[in-house]
N, C-alpha and C positions, 0 to 999 in steps of 0.2 A: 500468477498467484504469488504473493508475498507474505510473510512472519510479524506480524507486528504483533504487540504485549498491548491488552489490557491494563489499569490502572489498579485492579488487584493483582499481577501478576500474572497471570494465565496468558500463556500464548497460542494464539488461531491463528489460520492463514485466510484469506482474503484475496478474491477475485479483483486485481486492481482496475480491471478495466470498469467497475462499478464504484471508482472512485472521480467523483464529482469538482469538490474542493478539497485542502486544505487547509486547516488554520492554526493558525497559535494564538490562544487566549486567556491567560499563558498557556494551559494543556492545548495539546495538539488534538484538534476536533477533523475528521474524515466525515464529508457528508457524501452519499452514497446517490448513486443514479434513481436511487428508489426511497429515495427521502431520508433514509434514516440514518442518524447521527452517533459515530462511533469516538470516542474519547485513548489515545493509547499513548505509552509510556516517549515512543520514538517520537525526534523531533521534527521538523515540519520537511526539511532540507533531509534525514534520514530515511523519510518516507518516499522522496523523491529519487531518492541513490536506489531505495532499493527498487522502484517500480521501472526503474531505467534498466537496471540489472535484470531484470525479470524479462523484459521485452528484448532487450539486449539476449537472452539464452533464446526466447523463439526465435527470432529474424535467424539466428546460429544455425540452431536448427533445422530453419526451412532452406538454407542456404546448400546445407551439407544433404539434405535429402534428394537436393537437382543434380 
């Protein structure tokens, strides 16, 4: 799950693994395993850091649970 901003401000979190593409056009557009297309403030390479960072805390995780 990751934090990314709406283009009004509002911040939601986000199941990354229903993330499809990303683009810059210029706004950074997320389209989604289920078609649908999210529009958010972070840039295209932020959205990357953070879904690394995200998967990077499970693998931790599953690591420290063996």
């Amino acid at each position: 799950m990751i934090d990314v901003t709406r283009m009004n401000g509002k911040q939601f979190t986000l199941n990354s693994d229903l993330i499809e593409t990303i683009e810059e056009t210029p706004d950074t557009v997320l389209t989604l395993t289920t078609g649908k297309k999210i529009i958010v403030k972070e840039s295209r390479q932020d959205v990357k850091n953070l879904v690394k960072l995200a998967r990077k805390e499970i693998f931790a995780s599953d690591k420290e649970d063996n």
